[in-house]
C-alpha positions in Angstrom: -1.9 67.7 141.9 1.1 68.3 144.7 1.5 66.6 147.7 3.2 67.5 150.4 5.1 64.7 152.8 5.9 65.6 156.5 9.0 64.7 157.0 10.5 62.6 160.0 13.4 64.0 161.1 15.9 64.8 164.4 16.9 68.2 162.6 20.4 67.2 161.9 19.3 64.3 159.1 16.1 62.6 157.7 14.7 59.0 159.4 14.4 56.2 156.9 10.1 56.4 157.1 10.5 59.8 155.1 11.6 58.0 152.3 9.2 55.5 152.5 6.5 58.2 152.2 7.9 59.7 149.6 7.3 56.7 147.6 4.0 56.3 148.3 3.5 60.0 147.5 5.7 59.2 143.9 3.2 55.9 143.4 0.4 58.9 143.9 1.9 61.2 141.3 2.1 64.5 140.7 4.3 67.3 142.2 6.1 66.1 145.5 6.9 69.1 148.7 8.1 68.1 151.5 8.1 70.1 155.0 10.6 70.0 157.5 9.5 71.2 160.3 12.2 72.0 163.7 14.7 74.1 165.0 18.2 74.0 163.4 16.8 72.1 160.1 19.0 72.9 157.4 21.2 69.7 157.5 17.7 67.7 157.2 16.3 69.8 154.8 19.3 69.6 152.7 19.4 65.8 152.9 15.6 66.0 152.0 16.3 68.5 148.9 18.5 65.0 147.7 15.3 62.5 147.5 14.8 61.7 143.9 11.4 63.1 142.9 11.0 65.9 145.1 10.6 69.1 143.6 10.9 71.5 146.4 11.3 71.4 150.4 9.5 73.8 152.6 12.1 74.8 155.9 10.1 75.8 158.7 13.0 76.6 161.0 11.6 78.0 164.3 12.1 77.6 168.1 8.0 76.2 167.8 9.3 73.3 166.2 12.3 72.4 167.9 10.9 69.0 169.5 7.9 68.7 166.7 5.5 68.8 169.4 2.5 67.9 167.8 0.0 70.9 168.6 2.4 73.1 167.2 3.0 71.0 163.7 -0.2 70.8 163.2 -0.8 74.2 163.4 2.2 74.7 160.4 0.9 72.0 158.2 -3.4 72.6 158.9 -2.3 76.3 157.4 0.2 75.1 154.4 -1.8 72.1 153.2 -5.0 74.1 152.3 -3.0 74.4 148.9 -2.4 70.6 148.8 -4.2 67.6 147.5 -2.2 65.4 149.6 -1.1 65.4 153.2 1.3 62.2 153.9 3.1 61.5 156.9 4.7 58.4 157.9 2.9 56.3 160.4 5.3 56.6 163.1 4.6 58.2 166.5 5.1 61.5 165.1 2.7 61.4 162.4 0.0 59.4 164.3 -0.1 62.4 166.6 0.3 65.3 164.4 -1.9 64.0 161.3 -5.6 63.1 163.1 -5.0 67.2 164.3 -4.5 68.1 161.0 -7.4 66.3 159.8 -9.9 68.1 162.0 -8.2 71.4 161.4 -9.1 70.3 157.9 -12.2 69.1 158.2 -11.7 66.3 156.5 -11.0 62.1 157.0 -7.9 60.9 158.1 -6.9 57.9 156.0 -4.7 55.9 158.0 -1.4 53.8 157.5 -2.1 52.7 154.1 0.1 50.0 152.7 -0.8 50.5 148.8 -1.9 53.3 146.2 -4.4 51.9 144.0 -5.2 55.5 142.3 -4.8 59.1 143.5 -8.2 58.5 145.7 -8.1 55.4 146.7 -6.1 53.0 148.9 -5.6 49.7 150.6 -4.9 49.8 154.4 -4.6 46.6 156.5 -7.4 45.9 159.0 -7.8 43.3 161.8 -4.6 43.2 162.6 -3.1 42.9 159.0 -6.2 39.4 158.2 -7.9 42.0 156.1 -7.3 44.9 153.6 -9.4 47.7 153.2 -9.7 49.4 150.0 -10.5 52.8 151.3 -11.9 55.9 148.9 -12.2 59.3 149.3 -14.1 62.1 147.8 -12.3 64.6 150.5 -10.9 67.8 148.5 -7.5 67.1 150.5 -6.5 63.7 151.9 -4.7 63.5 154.9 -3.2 59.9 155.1 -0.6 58.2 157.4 1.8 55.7 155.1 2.8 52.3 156.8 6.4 52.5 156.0 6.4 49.1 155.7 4.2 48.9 152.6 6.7 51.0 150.4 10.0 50.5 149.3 12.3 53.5 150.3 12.4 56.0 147.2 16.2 56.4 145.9 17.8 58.9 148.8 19.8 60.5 146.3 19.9 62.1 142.8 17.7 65.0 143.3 18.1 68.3 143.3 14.9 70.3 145.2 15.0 74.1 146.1 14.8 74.4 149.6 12.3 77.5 150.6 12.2 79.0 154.1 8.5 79.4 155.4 8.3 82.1 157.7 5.3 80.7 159.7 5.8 80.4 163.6 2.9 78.7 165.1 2.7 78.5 168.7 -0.6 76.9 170.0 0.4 77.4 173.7 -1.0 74.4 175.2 2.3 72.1 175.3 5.7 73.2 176.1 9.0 70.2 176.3 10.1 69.1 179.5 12.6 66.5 179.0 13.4 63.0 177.0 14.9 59.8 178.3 16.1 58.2 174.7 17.2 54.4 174.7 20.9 54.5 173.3 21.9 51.3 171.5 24.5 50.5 169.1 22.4 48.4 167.3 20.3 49.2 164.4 17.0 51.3 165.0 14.6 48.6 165.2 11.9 49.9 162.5 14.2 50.4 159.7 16.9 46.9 160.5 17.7 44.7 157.9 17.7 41.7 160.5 15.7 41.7 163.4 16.0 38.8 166.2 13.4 39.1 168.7 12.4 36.9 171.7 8.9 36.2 173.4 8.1 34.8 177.2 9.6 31.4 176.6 13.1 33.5 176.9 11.8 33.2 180.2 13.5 36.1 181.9 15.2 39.7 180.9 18.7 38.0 182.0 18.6 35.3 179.3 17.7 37.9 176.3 21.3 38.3 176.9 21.7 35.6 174.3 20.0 37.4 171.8 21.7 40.4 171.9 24.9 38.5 171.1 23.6 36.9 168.1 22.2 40.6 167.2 25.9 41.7 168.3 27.1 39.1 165.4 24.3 39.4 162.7 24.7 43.1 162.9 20.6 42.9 164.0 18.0 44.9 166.2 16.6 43.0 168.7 12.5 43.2 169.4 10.3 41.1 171.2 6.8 39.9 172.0 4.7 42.0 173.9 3.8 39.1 176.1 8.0 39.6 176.8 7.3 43.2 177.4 4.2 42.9 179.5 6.0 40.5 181.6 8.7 42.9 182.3 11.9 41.2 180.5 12.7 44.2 177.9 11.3 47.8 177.6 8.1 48.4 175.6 10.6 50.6 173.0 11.6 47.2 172.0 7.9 45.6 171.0 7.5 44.3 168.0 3.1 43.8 167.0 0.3 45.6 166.4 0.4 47.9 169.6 4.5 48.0 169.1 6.2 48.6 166.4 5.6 47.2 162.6 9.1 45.8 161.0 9.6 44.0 157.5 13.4 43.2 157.4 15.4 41.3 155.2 15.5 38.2 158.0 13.5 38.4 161.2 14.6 35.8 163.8 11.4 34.6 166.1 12.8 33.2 169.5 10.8 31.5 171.9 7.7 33.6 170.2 4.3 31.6 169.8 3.2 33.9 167.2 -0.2 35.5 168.3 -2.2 37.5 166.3 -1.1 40.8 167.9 2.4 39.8 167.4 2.1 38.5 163.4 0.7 42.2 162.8 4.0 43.3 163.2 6.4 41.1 161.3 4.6 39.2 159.0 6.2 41.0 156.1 9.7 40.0 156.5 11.2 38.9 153.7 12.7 35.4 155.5 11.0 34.6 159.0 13.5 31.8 161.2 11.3 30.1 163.9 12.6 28.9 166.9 10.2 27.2 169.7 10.2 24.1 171.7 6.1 23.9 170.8 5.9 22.3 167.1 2.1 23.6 167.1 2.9 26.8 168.0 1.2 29.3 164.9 4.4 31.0 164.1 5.2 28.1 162.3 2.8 28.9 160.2 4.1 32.3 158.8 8.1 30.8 159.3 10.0 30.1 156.1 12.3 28.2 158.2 11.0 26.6 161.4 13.3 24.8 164.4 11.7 22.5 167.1 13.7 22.5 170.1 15.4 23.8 173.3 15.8 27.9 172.2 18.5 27.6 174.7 20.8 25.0 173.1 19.5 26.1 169.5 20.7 29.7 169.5 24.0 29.3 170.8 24.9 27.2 168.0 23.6 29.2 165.4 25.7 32.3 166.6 29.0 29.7 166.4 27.9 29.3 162.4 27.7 32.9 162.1 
């Protein structure tokens, strides 16, 4: 059995989600590939040769793969994965676009975002916005599956030794070419992979008074997230949502502001390993998932936490 794991990557070095995959491809067993796919790869496919338990990286260097555009990838992995029993790919942007094309190049299910191996066919994936788990089987000769990074602890980033093997393969569907990027630039920590999150929701009232998140962040050394009830109402940008349509954290501490805690929104966090509440509203349900809860004025409340910091 080999398994090969996409990797997630800006060419220069590996993003934390590869490593997460790579345990979840390790709790699978068997031989462990992974494929870096872009345009200038090596440092990322040497940092990639260094994950504990992966036996060889594939380096498809190519002008194709430059931006990972997804009909491109696809192309790449549909043709190297026939020799696979395992396609993983962290369930990031990246691999929720390029895997579902792999799949029907395949012709075969998707298994999406799982969150546990129970045995090298099976596997638990969370439903209804996290209330449920799915134990989810397939009889598919090759399983293509996305991997909540999330759900896995990050395999050991060093202490292997892989070959890294150029592949040759230049596949250029022709249907998407890159125009441009506008990238949020923060000094802050990349919001999936912080150790401490603090995030706000629409009792912050506007995007001027988030300004008192950012310096407790500033102080905590945190990423800052929000609702997307803060989003929708225009405070923050939607790179910054935190819930089942944003993005899915699980840090050390996460650091609820002024959040109620709907559904959508406990998708997203309800993994941390120490949830702080802060909201005026004593009924409000993120009390309920809150290890630590605080009644009161958000306003008065957070400015005296960042003096005890």
């Amino acid at each position: 059995m080999t398994i090969l794991v996409i990797a997630e990557h800006d060419n220069a070095s590996l993003k934390g989600a590869t490593l997460n995959t790579v345990a979840a491809a390790q709790a699978i067993g068997g031989d462990i590939h992974v494929l870096v796919a872009g345009s200038g790869a090596q440092g990322a496919a040497d940092a990639a040769a260094q994950i504990a338990g992966v036996s060889k990286v594939l380096l498809a260097d190519n002008a194709a793969y430059a931006h990972q555009l997804a009909e491109n990838v696809s192309l790449l992995v549909a043709e190297l994965g026939k020799s696979y029993s395992h396609i993983l790919a962290p369930a990031t942007t990246n691999g929720k676009n390029t895997l579902p094309r792999v799949a029907a190049l395949l012709d075969v299910a998707q298994i999406s975002e799982i969150s546990k191996v129970v045995s090298a066919d099976t596997f638990e994936r969370p439903i209804y916005a996290g209330n449920a788990i799915a134990t989810v089987q397939s009889s598919d000769s090759i399983k293509v599956i996305t991997v909540r990074p999330t759900g896995f602890d990050a395999a050991a980033a060093t202490g292997g030794s892989a070959a890294v093997e150029a592949v040759a393969s230049a596949q250029d569907a022709g249907k998407s070419s890159f125009i441009g990027e506008e990238l949020a630039k923060s000094d802050r920590p990349e919001l999936a992979g912080a150790k401490i999150v603090v995030s706000g929701g629409r009792g912050m009232g506007n995007g001027d008074n988030f300004s008192i998140l950012y310096s407790l962040a500033d102080k905590l050394g945190a990423a800052v997230g929000a609702s997307r009830a803060a989003v929708d109402a225009g405070f923050v940008p939607n790179d910054m949502q935190v819930g089942q349509t944003g993005k899915v954290v699980a840090p050390q501490l996460y650091v609820a502001v002024g959040i109620s805690g709907a559904i959508q929104h406990l998708a997203g966090m309800k993994d941390s390993k120490v949830i702080v509440a802060i909201n005026k509203d004593e009924e409000a349900p993120i009390f309920s998932v809150a290890d630590y809860g605080i009644v009161g004025d958000l306003f008065e409340i957070v400015p005296q936490l960042e003096k005890l910091v």
